[in-house]
N, CA, C and O atoms as a DFTB+ gen file, in Angstrom:
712 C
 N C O
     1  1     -80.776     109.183       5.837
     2  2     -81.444     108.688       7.028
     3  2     -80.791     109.331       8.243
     4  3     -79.615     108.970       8.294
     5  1     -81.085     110.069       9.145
     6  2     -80.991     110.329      10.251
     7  2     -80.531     109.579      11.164
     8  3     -80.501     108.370      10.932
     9  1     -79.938     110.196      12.740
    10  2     -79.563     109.571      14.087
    11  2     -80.834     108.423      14.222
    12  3     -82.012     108.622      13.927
    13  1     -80.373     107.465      14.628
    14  2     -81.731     106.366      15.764
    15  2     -82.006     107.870      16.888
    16  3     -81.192     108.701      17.292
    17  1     -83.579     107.732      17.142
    18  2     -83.994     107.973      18.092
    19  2     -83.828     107.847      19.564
    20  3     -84.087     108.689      20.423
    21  1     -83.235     106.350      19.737
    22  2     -83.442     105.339      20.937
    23  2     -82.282     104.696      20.470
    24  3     -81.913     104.346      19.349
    25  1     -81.698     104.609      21.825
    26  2     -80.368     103.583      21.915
    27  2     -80.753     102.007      22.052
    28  3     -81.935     101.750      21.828
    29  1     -80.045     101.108      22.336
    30  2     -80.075      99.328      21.934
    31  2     -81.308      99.102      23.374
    32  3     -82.259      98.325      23.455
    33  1     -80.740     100.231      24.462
    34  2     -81.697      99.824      25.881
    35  2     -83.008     100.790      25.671
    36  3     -83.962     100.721      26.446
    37  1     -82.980     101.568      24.715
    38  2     -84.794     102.310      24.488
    39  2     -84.204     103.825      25.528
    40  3     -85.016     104.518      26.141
    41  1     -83.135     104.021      25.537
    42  2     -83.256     105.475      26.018
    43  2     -82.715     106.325      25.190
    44  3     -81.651     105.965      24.685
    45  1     -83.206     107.529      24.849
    46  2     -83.080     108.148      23.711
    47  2     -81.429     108.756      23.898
    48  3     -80.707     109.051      24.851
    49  1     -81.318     108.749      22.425
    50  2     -79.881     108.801      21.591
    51  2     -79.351     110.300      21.630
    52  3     -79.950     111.258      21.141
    53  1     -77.881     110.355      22.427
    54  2     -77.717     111.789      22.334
    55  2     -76.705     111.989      22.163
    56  3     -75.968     111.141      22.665
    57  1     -75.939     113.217      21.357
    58  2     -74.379     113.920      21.074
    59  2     -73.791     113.473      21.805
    60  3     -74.404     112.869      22.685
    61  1     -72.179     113.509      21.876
    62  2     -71.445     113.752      22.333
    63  2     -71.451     114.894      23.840
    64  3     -71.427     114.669      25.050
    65  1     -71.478     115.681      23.323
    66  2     -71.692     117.326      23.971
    67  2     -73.212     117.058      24.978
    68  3     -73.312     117.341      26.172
    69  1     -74.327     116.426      24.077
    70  2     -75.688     116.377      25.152
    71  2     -75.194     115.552      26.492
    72  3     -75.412     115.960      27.633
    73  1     -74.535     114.399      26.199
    74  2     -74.231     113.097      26.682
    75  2     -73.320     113.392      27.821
    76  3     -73.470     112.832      28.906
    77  1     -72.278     114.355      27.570
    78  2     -71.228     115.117      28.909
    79  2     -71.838     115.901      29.532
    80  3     -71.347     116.107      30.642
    81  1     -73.499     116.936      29.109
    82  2     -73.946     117.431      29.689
    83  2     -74.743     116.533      30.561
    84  3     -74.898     116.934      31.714
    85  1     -75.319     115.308      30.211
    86  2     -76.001     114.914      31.163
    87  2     -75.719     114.093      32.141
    88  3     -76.433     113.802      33.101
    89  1     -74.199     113.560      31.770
    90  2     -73.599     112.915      32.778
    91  2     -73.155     113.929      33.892
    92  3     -73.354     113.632      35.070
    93  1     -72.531     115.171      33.536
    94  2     -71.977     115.746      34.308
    95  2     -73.302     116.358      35.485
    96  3     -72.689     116.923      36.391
    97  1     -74.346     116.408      35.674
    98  2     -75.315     116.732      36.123
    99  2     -75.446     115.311      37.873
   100  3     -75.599     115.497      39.080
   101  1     -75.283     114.116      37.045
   102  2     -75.957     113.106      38.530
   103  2     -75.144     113.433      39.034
   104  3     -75.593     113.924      40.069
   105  1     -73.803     113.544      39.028
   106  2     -72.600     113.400      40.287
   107  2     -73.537     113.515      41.717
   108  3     -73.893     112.575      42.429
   109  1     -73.738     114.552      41.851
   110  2     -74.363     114.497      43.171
   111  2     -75.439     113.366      43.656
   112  3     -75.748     113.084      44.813
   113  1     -75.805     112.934      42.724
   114  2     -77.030     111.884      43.034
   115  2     -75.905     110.372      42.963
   116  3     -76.019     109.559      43.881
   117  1     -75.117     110.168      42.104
   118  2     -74.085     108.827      42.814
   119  2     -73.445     109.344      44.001
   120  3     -72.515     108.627      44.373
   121  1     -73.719     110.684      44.929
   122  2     -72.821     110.852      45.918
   123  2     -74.055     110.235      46.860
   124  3     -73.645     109.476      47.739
   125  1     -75.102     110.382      46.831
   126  2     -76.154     110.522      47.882
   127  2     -76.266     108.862      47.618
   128  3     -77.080     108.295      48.345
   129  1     -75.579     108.075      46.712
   130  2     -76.331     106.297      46.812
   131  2     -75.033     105.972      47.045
   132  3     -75.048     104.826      47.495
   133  1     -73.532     106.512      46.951
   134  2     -72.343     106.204      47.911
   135  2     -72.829     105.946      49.014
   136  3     -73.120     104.809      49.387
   137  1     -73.008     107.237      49.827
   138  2     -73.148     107.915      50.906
   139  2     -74.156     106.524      51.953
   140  3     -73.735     105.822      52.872
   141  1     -75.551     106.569      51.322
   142  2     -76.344     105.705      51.505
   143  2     -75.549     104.107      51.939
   144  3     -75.592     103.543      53.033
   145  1     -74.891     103.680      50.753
   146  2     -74.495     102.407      50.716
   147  2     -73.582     102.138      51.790
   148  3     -73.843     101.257      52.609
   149  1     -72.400     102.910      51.864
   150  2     -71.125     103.075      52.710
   151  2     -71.924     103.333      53.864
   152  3     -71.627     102.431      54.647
   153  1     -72.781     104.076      54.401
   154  2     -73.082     104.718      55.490
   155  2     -73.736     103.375      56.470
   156  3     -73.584     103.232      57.683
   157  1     -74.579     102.375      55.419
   158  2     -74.263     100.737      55.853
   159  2     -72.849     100.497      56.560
   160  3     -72.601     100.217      57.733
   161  1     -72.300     100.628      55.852
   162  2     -70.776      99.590      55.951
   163  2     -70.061     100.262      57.510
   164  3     -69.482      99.545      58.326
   165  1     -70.300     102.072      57.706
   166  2     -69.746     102.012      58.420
   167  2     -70.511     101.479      60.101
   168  3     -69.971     100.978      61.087
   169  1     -72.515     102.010      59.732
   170  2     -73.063     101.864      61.009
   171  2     -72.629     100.229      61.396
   172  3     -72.454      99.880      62.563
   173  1     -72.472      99.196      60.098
   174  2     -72.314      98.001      60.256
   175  2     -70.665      97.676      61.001
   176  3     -70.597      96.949      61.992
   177  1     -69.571      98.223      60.468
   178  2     -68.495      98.140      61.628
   179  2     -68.418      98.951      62.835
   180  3     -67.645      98.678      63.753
   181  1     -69.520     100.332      62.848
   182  2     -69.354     100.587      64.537
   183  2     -70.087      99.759      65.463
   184  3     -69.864      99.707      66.673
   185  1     -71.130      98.998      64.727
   186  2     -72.076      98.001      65.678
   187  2     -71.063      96.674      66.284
   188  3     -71.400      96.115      67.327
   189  1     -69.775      96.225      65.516
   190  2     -69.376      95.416      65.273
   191  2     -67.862      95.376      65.069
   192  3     -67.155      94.568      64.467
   193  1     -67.556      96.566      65.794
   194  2     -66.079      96.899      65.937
   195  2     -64.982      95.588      66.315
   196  3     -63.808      95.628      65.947
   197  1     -65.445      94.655      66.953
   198  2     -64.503      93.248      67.437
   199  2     -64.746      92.183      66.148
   200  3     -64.420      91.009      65.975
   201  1     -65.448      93.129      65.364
   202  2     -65.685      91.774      64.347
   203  2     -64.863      90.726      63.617
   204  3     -65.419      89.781      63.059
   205  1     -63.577      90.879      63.615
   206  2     -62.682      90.223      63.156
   207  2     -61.826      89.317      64.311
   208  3     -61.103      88.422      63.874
   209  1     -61.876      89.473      65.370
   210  2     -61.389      89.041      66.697
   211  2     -62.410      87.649      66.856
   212  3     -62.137      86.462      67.032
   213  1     -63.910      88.496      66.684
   214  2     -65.114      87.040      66.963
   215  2     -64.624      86.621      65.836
   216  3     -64.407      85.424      66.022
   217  1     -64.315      86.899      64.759
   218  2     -64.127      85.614      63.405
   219  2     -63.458      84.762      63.406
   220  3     -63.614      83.762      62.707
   221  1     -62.326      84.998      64.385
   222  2     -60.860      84.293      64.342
   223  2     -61.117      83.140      65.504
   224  3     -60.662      82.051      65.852
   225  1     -61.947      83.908      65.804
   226  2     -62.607      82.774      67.593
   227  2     -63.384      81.542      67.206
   228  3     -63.402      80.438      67.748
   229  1     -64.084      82.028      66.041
   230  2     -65.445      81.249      65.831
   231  2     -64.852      80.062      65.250
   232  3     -63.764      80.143      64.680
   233  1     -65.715      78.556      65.384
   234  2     -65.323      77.266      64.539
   235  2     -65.547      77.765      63.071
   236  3     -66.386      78.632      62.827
   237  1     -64.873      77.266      62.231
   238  2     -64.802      78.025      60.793
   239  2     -64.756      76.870      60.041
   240  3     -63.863      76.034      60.182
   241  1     -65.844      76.749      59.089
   242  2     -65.079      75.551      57.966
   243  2     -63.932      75.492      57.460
   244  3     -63.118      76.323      57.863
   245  1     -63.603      74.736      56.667
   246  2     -62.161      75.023      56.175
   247  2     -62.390      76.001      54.674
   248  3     -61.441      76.438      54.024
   249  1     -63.111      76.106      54.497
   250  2     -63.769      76.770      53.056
   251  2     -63.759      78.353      53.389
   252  3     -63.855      79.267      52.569
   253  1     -63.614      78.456      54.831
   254  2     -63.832      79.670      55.422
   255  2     -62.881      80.830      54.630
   256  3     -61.723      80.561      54.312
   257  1     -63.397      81.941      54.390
   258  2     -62.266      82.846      53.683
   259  2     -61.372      83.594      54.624
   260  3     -62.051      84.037      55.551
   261  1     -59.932      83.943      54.751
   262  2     -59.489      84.768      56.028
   263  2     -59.763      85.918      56.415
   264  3     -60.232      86.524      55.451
   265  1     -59.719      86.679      57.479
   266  2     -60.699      87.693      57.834
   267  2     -60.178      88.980      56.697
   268  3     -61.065      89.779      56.398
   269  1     -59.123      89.146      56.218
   270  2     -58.851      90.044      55.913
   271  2     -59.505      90.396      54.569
   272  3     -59.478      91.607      54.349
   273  1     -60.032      89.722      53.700
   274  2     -60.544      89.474      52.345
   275  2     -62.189      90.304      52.874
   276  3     -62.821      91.136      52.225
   277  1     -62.376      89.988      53.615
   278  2     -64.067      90.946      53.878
   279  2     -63.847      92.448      53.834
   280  3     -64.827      93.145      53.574
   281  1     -62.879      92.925      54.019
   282  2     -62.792      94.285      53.487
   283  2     -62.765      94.901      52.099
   284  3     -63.417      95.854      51.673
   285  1     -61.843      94.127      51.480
   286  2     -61.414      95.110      49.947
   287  2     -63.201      94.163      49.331
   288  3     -63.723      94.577      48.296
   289  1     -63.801      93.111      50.036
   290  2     -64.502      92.570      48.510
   291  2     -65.661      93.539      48.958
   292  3     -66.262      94.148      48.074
   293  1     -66.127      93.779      50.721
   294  2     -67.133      94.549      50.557
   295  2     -67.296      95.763      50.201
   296  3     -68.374      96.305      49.959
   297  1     -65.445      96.587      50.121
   298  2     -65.256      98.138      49.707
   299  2     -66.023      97.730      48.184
   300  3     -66.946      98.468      47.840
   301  1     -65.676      96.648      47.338
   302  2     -65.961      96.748      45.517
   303  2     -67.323      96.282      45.871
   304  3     -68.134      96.883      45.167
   305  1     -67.738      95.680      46.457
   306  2     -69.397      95.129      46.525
   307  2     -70.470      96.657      46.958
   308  3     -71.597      96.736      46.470
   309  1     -70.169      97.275      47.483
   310  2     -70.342      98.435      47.574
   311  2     -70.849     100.063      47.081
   312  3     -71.703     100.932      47.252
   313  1     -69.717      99.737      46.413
   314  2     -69.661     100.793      45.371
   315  2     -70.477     100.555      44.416
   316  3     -71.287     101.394      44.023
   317  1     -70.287      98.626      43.614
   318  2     -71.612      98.654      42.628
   319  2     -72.899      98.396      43.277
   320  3     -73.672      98.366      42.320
   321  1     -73.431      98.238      44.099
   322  2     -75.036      98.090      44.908
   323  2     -75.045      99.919      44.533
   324  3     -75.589     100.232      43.474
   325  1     -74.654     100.657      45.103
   326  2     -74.518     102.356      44.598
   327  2     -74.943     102.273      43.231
   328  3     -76.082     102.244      42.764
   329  1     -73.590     102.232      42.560
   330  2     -73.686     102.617      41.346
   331  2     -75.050     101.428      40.500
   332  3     -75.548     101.799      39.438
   333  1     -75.279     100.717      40.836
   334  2     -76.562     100.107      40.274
   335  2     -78.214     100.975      40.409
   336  3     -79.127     101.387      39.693
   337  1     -77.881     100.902      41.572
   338  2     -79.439     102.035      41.776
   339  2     -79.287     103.478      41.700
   340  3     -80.268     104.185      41.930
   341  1     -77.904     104.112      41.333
   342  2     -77.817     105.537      40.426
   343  2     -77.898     105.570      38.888
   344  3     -78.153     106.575      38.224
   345  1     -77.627     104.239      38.372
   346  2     -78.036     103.805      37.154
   347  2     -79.894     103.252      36.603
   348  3     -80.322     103.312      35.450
   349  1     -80.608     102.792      37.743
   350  2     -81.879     102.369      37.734
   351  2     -82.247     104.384      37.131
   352  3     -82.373     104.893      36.018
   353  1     -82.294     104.939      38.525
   354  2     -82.602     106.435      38.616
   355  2     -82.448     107.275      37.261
   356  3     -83.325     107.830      36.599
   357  1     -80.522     107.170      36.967
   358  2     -80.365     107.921      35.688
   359  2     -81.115     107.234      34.368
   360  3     -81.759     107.948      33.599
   361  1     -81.027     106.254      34.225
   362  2     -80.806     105.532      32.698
   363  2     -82.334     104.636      32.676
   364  3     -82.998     104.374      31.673
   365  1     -82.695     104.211      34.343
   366  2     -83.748     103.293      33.662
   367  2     -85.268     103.694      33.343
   368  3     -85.676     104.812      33.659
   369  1     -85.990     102.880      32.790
   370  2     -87.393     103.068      32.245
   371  2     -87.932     103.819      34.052
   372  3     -87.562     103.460      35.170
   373  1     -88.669     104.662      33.741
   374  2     -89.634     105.279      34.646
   375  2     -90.193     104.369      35.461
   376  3     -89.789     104.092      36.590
   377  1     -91.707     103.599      34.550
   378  2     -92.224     102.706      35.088
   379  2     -92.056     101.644      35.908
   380  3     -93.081     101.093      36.311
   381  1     -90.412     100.995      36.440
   382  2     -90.250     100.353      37.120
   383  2     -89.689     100.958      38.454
   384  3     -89.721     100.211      39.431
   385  1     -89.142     102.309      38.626
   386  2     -88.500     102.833      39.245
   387  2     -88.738     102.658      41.064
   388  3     -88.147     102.369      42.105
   389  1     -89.510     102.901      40.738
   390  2     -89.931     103.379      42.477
   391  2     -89.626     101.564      43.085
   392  3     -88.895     101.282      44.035
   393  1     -90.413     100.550      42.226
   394  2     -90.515      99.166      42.905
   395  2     -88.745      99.107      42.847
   396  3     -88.283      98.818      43.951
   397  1     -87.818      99.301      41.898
   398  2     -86.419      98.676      41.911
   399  2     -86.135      99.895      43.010
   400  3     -85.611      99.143      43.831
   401  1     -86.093     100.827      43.474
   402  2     -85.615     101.345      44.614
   403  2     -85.854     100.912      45.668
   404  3     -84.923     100.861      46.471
   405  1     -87.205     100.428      46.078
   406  2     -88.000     100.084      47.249
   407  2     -87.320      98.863      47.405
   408  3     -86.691      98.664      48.444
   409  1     -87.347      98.278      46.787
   410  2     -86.196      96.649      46.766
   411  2     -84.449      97.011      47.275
   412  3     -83.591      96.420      47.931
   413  1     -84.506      97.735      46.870
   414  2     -82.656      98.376      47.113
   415  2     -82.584      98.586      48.528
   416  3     -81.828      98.192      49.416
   417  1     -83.894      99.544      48.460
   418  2     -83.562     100.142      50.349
   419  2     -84.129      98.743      51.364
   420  3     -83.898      98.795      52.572
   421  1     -84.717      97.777      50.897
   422  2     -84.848      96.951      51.529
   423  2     -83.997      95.706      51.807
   424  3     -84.132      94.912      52.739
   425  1     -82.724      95.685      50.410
   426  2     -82.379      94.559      50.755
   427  2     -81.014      95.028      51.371
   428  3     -80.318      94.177      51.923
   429  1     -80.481      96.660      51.295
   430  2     -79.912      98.027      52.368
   431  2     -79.986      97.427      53.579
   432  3     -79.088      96.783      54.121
   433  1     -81.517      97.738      54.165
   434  2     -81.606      97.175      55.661
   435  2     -81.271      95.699      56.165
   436  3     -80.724      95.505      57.250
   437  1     -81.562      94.888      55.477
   438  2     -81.578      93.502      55.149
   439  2     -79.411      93.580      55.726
   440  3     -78.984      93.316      56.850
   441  1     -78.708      93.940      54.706
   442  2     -77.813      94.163      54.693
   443  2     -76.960      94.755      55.553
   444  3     -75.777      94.418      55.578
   445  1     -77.614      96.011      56.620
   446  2     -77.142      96.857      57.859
   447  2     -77.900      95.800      58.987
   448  3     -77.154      96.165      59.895
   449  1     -78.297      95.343      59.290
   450  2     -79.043      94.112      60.267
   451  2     -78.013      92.931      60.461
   452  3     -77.658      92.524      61.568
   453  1     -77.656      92.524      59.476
   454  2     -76.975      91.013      59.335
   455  2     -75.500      91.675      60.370
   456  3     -76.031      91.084      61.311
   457  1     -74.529      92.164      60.855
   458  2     -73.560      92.778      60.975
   459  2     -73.626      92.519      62.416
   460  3     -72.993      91.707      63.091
   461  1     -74.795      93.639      62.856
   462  2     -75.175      93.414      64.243
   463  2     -75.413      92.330      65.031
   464  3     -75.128      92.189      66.220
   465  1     -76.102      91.370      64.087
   466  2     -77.068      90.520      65.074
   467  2     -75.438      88.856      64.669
   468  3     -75.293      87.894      65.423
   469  1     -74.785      89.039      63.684
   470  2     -74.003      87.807      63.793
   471  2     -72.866      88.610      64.229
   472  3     -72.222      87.562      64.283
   473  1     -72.149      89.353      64.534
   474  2     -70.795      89.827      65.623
   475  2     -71.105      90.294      66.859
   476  3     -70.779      89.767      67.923
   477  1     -71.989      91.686      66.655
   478  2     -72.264      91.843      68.161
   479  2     -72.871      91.412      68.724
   480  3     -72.468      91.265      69.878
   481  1     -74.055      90.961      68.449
   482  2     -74.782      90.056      69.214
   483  2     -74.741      88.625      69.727
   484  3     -75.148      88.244      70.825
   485  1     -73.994      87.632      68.428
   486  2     -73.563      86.363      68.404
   487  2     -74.206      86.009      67.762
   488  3     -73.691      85.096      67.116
   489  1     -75.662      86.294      67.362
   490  2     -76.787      85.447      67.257
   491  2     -76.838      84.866      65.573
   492  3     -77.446      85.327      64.607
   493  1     -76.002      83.763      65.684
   494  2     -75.864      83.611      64.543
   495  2     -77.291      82.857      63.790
   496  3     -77.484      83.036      62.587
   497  1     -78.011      82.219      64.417
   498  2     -79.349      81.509      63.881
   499  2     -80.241      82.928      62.896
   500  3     -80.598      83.128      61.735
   501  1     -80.275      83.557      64.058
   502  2     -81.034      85.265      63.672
   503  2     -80.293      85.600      62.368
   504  3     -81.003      85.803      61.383
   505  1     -79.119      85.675      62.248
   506  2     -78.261      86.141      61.504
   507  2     -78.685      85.153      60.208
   508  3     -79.222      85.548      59.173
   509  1     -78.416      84.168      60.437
   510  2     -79.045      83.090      59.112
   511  2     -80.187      83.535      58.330
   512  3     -80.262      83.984      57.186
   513  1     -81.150      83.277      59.322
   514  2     -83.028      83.953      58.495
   515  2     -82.630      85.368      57.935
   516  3     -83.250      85.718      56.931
   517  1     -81.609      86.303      58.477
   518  2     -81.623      87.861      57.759
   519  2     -80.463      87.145      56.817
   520  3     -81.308      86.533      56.164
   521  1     -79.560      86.839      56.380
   522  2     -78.891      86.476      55.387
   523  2     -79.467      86.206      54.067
   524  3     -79.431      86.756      52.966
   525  1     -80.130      84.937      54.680
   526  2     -81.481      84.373      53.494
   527  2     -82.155      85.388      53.054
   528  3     -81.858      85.868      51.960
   529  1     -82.870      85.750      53.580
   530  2     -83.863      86.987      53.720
   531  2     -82.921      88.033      52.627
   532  3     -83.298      88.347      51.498
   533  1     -81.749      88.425      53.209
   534  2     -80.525      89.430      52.104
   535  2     -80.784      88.803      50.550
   536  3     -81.240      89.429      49.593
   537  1     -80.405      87.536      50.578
   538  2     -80.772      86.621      49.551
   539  2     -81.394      86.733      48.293
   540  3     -81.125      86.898      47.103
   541  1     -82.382      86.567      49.097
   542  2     -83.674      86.658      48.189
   543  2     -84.229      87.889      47.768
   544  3     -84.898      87.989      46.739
   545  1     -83.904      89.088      48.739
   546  2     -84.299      90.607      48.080
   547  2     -83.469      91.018      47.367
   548  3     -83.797      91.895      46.568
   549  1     -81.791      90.431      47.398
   550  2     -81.001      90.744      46.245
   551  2     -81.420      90.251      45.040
   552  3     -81.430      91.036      44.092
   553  1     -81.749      89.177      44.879
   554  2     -82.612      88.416      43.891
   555  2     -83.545      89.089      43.268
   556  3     -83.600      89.478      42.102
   557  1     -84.171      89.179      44.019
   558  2     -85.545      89.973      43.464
   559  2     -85.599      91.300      42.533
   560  3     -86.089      91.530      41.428
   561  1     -84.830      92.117      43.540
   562  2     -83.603      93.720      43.131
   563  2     -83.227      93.392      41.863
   564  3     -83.780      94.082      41.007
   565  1     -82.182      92.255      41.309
   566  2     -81.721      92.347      40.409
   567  2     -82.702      91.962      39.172
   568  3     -82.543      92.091      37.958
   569  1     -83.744      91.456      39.917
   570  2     -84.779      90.775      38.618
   571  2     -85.871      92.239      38.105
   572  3     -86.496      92.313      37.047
   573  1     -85.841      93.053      38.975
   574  2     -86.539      94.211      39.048
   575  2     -85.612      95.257      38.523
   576  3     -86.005      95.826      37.505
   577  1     -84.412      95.641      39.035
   578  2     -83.097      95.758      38.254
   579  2     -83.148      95.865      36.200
   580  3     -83.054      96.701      35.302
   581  1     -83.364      94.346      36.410
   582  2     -82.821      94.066      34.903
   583  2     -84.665      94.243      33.963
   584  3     -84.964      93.861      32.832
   585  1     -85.327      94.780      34.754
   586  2     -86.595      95.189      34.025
   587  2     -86.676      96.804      33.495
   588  3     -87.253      97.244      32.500
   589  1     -85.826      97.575      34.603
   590  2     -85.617      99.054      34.285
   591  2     -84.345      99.156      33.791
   592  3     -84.000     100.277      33.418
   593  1     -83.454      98.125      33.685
   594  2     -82.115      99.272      33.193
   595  2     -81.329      97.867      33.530
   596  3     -80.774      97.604      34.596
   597  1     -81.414      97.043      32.390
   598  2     -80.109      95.901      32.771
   599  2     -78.604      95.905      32.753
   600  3     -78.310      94.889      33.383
   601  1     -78.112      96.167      32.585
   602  2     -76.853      96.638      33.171
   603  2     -76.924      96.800      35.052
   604  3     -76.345      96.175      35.940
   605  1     -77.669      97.655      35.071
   606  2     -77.206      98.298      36.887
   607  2     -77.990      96.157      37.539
   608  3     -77.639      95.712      38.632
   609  1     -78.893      95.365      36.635
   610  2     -78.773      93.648      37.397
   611  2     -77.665      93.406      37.296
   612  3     -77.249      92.771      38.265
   613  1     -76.407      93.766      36.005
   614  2     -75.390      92.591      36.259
   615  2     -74.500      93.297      37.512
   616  3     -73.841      92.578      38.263
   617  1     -74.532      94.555      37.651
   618  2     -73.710      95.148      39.035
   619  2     -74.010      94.572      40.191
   620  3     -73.134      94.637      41.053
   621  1     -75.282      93.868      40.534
   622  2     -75.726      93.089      41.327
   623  2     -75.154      91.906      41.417
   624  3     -74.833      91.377      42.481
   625  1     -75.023      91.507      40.485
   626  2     -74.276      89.703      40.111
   627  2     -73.328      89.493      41.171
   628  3     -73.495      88.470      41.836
   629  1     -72.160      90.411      41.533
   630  2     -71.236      89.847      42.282
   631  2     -71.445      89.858      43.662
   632  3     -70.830      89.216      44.514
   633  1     -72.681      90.912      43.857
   634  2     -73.146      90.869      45.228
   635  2     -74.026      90.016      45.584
   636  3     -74.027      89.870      46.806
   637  1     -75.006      89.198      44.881
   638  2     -75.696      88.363      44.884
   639  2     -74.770      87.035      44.957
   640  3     -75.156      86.209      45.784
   641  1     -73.856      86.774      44.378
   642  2     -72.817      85.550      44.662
   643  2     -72.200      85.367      45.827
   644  3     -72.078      84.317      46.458
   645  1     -71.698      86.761      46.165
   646  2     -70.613      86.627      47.634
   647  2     -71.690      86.385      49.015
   648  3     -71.231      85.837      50.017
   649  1     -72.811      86.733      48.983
   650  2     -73.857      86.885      49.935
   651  2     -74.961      84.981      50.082
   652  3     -75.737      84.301      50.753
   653  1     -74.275      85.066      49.046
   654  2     -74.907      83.261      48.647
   655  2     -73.376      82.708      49.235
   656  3     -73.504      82.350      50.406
   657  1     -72.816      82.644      49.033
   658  2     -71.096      82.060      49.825
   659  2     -71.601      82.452      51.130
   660  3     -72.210      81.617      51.798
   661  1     -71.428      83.554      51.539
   662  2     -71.642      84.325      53.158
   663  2     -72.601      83.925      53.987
   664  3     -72.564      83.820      55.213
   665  1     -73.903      83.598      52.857
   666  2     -74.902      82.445      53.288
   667  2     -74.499      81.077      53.831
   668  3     -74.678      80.756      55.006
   669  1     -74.196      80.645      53.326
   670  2     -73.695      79.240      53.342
   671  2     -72.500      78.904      54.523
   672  3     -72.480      77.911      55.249
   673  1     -71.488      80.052      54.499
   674  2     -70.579      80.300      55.519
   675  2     -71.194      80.467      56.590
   676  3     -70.656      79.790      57.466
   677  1     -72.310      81.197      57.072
   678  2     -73.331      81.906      58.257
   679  2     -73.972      80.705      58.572
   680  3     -73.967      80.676      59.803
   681  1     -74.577      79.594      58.111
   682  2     -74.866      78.451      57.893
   683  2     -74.191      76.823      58.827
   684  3     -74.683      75.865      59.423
   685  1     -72.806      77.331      58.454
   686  2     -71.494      76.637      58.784
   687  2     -71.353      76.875      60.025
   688  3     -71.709      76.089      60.903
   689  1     -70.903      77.815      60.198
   690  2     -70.532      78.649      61.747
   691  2     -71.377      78.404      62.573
   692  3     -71.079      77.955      63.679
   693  1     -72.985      78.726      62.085
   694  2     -73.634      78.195      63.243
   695  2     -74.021      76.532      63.449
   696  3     -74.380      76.126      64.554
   697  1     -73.962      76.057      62.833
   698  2     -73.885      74.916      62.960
   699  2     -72.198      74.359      64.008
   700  3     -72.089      73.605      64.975
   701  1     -71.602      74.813      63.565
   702  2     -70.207      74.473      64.212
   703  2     -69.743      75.605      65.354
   704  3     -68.532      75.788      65.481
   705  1     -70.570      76.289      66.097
   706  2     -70.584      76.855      66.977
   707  2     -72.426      76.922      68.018
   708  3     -72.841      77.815      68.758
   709  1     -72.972      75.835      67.688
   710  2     -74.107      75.675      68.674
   711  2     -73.730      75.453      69.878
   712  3     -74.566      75.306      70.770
């Protein structure tokens, strides 16, 4: 009896040798959904350069996390939102593709919005509805996600959790800073 055709996720089964050839090929395409992702993070701290100064100002629950923890979790939150939708691209079924991208770059913007409008602006109410809004297109992403290529939903998982906390925190603040 011969190799399986198709691996456990339905994408076809390859060598050793095929398998280094075809990995070694995306690099450039996880550089361009880095690039993408980070390129958030940074337009989001030049919009929002005092952002840790307003944090320390603001009424804070006590649940509140200290400012310094929003860096290393959004550097790892980051990297997998990337590496999830370079995995949809490489590995997942065709047929879902375009909708799990279109969801990515939307819940992207969703994600570069929230930054602006709750540090530099103040506007934390605004900031709430785009949080939610983050929410629910992460949601969606990962449900669309785990239709083309499940694995790159559970890379979502931890970003979908911290953004549901961040929710709830965004929530807090404005309530305790009206």
């Amino acid at each position: 009896m011969g190799r399986p055709l198709h691996d456990r996720h339905g994408q076809p089964a390859v060598n050793g040798a095929a398998l280094r050839a075809q990995l070694a090929r995306p690099v450039p395409l996880l550089l361009v959904f880095l690039a993408l992702t980070y390129g958030v993070a940074v337009v989001g701290g030049l919009a929002a350069a005092e952002a840790e100064d307003v944090y320390l100002t603001l009424e804070r629950p006590a649940w509140a996390p200290p400012a310094w923890l929003f860096g290393p979790v959004w550097t790892v939150l980051y990297a997998s939102i990337a590496v999830a939708a370079w995995l949809v691209v490489r590995r997942g079924r065709p047929e879902g593709r375009r909708l799990a991208l279109a969801l990515w770059a939307v819940q992207l913007l969703l994600n570069l919005a929230w930054t602006p409008l709750f540090f530099a602006a103040g506007q934390y109410g605004p900031a709430l509805v785009d949080i939610c809004l983050l929410l629910v297109s992460i949601a969606l992403t990962a449900a669309v996600f785990a239709r083309v290529y499940r694995p790159a939903a559970w890379l979502l998982l931890p970003y979908l959790l911290w953004v549901a906390y961040a929710s709830a925190l965004n929530w807090s603040i404005w309530l305790l800073n009206r």
